[in-house]
C-alpha positions in Angstrom: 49.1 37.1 25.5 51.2 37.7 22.5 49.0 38.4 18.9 50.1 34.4 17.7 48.4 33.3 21.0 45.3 35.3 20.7 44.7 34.2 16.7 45.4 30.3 17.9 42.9 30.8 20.8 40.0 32.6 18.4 40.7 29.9 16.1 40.5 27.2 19.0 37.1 28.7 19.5 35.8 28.8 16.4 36.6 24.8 15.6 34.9 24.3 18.9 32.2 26.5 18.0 31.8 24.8 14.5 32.4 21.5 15.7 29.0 22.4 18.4 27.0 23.9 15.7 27.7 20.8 13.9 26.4 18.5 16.2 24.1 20.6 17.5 22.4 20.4 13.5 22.5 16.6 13.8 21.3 16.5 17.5 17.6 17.9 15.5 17.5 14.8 13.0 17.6 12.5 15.8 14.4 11.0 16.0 12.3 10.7 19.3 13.0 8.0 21.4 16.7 7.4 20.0 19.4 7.8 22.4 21.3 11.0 22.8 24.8 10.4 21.9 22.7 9.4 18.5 23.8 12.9 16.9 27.4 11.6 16.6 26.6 8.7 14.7 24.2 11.0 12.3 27.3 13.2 11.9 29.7 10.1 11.5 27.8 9.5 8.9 27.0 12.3 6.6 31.0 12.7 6.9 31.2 9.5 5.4 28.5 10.9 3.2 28.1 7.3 0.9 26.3 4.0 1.7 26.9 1.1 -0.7 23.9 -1.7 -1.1 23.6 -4.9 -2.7 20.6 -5.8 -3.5 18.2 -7.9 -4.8 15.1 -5.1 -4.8 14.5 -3.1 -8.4 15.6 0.5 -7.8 11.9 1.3 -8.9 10.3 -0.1 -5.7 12.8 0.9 -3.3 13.1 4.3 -5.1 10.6 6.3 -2.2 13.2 4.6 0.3 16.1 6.0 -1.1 14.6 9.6 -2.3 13.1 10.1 1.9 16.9 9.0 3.1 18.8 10.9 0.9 16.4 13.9 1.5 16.8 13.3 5.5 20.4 13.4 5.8 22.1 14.2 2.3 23.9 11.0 2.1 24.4 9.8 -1.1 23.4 5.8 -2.0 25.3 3.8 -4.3 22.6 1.4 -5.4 23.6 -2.0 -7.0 21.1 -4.1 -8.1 22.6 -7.3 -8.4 20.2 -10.0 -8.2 20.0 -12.2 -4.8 23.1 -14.8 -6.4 24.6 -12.0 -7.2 25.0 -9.8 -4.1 26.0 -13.0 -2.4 28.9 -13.9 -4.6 30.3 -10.3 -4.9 30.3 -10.0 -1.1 32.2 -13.1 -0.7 34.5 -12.4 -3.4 35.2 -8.9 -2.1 35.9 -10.2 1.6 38.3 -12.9 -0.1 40.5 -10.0 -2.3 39.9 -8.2 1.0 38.5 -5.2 -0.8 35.1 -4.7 0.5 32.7 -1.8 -1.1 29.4 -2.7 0.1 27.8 -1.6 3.3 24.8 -3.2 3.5 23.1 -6.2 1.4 19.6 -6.1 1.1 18.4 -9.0 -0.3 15.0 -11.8 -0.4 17.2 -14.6 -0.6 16.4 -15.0 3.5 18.8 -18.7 3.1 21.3 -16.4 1.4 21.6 -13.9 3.9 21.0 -16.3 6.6 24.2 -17.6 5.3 26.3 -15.2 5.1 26.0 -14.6 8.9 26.7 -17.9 9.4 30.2 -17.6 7.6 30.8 -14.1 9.6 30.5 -11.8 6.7 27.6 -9.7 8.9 28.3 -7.0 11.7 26.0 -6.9 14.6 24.5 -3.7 15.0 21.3 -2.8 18.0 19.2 -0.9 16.5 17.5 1.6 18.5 14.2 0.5 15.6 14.3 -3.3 16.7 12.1 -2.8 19.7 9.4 -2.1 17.3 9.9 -5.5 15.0 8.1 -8.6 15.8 10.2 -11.4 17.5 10.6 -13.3 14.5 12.2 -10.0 12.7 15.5 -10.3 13.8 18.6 -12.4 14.5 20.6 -11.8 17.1 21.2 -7.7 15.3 22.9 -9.4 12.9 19.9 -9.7 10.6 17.0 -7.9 10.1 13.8 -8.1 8.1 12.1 -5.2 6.5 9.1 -6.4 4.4 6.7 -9.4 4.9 5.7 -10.5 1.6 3.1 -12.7 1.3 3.4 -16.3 -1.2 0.3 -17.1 -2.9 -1.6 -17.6 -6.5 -2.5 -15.8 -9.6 -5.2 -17.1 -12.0 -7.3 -16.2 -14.7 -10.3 -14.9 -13.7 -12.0 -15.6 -17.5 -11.3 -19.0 -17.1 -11.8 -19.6 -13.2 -14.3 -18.0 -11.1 -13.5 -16.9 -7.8 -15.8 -18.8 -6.1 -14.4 -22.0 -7.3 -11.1 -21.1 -5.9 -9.9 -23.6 -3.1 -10.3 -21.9 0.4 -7.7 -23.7 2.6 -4.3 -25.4 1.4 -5.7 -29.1 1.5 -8.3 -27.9 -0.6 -6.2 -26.8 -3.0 -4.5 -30.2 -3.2 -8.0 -31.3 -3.6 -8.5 -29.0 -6.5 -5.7 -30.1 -8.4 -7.0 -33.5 -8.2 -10.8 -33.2 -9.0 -10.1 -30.6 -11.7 -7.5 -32.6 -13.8 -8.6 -32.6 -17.0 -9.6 -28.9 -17.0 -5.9 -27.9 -15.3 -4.0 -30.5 -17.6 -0.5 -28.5 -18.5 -2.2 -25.2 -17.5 -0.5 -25.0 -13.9 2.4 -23.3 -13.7 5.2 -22.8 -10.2 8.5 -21.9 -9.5 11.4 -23.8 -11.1 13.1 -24.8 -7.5 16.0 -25.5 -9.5 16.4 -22.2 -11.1 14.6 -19.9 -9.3 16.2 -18.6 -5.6 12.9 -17.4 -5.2 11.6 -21.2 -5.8 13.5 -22.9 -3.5 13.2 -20.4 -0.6 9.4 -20.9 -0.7 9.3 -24.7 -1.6 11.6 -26.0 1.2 10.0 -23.6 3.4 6.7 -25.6 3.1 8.7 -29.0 2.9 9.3 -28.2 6.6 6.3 -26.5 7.9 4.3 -28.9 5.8 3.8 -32.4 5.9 1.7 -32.2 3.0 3.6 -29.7 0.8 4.6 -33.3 -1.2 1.0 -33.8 -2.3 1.0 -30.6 -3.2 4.0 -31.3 -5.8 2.6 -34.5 -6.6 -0.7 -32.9 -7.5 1.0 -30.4 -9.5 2.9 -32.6 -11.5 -0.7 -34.7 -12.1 -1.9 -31.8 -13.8 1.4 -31.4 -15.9 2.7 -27.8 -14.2 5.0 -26.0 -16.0 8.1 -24.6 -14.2 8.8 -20.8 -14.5 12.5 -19.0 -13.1 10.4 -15.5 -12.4 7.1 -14.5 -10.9 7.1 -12.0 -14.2 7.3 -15.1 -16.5 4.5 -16.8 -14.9 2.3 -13.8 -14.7 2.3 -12.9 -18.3 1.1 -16.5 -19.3 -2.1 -16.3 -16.7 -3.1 -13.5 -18.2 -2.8 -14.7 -21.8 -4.5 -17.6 -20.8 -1.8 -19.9 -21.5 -1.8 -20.8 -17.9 -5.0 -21.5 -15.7 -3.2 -20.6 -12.1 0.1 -20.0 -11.2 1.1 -21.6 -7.4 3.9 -20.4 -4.9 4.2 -16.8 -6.7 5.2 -13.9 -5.0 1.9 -12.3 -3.5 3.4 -8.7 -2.5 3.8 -8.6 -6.8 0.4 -10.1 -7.6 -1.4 -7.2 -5.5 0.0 -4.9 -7.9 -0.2 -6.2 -10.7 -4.1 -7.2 -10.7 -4.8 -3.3 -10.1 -3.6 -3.1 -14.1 -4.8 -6.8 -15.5 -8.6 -7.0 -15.1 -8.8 -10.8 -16.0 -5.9 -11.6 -13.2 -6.6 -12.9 -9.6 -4.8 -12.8 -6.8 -5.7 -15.6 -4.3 -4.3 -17.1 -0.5 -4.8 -19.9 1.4 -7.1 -18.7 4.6 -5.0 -21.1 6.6 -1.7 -21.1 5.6 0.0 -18.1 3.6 3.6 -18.1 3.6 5.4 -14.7 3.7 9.4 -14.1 3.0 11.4 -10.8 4.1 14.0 -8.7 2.2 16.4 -9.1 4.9 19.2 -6.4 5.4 22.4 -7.0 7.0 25.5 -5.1 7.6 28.9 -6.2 6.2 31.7 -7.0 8.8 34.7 -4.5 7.5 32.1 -1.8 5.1 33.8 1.0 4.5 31.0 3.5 5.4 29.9 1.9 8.8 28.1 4.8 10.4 26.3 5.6 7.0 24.8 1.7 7.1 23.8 1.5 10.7 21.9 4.8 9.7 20.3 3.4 6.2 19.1 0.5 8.6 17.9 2.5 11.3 16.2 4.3 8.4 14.9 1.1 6.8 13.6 -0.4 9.8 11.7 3.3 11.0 8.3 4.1 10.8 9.2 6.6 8.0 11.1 4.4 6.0 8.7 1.4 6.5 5.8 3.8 5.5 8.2 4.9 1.8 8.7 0.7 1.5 4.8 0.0 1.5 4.0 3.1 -0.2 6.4 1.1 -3.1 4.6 -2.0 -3.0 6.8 -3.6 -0.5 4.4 -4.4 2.7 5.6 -3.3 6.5 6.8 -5.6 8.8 6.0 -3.2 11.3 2.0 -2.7 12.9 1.9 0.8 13.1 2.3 2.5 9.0 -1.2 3.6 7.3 0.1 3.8 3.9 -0.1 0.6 1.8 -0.3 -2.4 4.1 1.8 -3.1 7.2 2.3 -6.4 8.8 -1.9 -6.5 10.3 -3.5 -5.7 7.4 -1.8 -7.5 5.2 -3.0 -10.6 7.2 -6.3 -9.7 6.9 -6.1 -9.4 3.3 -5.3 -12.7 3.2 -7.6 -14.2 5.1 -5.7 -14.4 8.7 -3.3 -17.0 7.7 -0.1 -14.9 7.3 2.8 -17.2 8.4 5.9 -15.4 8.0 9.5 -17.2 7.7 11.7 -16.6 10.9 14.9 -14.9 10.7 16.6 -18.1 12.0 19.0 -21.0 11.7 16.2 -23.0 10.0 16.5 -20.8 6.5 20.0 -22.9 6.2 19.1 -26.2 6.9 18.7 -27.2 2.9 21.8 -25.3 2.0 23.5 -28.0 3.1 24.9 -29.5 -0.3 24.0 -33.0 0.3 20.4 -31.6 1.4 19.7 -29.3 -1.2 20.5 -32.1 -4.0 18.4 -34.6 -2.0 15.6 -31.8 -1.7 15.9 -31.1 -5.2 15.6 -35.1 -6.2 13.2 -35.7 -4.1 10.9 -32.4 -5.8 11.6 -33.7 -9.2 10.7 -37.1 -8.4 7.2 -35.9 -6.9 6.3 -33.8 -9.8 7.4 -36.2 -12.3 10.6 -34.6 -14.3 
């Protein structure tokens, strides 16, 4: 073997050698139960070593998510908070200029996201996590939930005692009714109109609900103000402004009556509502193997347990910290009736539907 030979062969070695040692580092972030080829997509990744997300979710709460991946596997997140319309647009804007950047939206705009798969801008991807989602959790590993946030009310506990609070969802219809003159333009809800937010949860209950209309109806009896944030509404329940605020997004309301002594949190025993932040994977992302590992992240018990630990309740049964998908029911009284990942989130997104929707809303709350 001439001297050329023998350097190539040492240096054949050491690649190999490198290349095992390599894999052989990734091969111990693998968690249990994964397969074992799952190394190679852990080293895929952190060669791509960037995940791009869209998002709807403030950096703040997602902020133990991102610190636990990044502090996993080195892998650097570009983190865009661009509001639920705007992660939507910019993906289909991107795809169109055929310059995609994002990986992964995140978003709670479940009719947004729905959409999106239904126009093909989603990737399927199994993940080895979805075994340990509840049915409803997932769409065909196209789409997957990650929180369960519950939909509820806020009130002002100086000006309405607990026990006066309506137990069931009728009763709160009820409530409206008898307690008119006391509520009169101190109700305030979601602006469908305005708010994403709003129309998720409104034609949600428009077709769960036969009643949800009464519900409007009563509303717009008492003279309910419309509000385009939860944040909005909050701040006037506990100036007093407002009595009660309906439809608002619970998962925020459990925080925030930790730092508001005279605010209440309150759900329906029968019927409480709950939306997902649902993540999907964009068909064409640059860094493919960094996003199917962010999900598989996401959707573990790890990153479930950073998620709740920020506020943002587990879909899954089996974190302790914060509340996961069981206790969260129980907090609200055993009605917790999350929106399915499926083809129904779409059916008002329908132009024709959405203005009809929208007319018909206006019409039963008198604007």
């Amino acid at each position: 073997m001439t001297f050329v030979s023998r350097k190539l062969s040492r240096l054949g070695s050491f690649t190999a050698i490198s290349a095992a040692m390599v894999l052989s580092a990734a091969a111990q972030d693998v968690p249990a139960g994964y397969p074992a080829d799952y190394a190679k997509l852990i080293e895929a990744a952190k060669a791509e070593g960037t995940v791009s997300i869209y998002t709807s979710t403030d950096a703040a709460q997602s902020q133990k998510l991102q610190d636990a991946f990044t502090a996993k596997y080195g892998i650097k997140i570009a983190y865009n908070d661009l509001g639920t319309n705007g992660a939507y647009n910019q993906v289909i804007s991107e795809a169109a200029a055929g310059q995609t950047t994002a990986d992964i939206v995140w978003s709670s705009a479940m009719d947004l996201q729905m959409t999106l798969i239904m126009d093909s801008y989603g990737s399927e991807y199994v993940s080895p996590e979805a075994a340990n989602l509840p049915a409803w959790a997932n769409y065909k590993n196209v789409l997957y939930a990650t929180t369960v946030e519950p939909i509820g009310a806020i009130y002002n506990t100086k000006a309405l005692n607990a026990d006066k609070l309506p137990k069931t969802y009728s009763d709160m219809i009820a409530f409206l009714k008898d307690n008119k003159a006391e509520l009169q333009g101190k109700v305030a809800t979601f602006d469908p109109e305005k708010s994403g937010s709003g129309f998720l949860h409104d034609s949600n209950d428009a077709r769960k609900r036969k009643d949800f209309w009464d519900l409007a109806k009563a509303m717009g009896e008492d003279g309910a103000k419309l509000y385009s944030s939860s944040g909005g509404m909050k701040e006037t329940v506990v100036s007093g402004e407002n009595v009660i605020a309906i439809n608002i997004i619970g998962s925020y309301a459990l925080n925030w009556v930790k730092e508001s002594p005279n605010l209440g949190v309150h759900f329906a025993s029968d019927y409480t509502p709950a939306f997902s932040r649902l993540a999907l994977i964009v068909k064409d992302a640059p860094h493919p193997n960094a996003a199917k590992l962010f999900v598989d992240f996401m959707l573990s018990k790890d990153g479930q347990t950073a998620l709740a630990e920020g506020g943002l309740p587990s879909v899954r049964k089996d974190v302790s910290a914060g509340l996961n998908i069981d206790t969260l029911n129980e907090r609200v009284g055993g009605g917790l009736k999350p929106i399915a990942v499926d083809e129904g989130l779409v059916e008002y997104m329908e132009p024709a539907k959405r203005v009809q929707f929208l007319n018909d809303w206006k019409a039963a709350i008198g604007r």
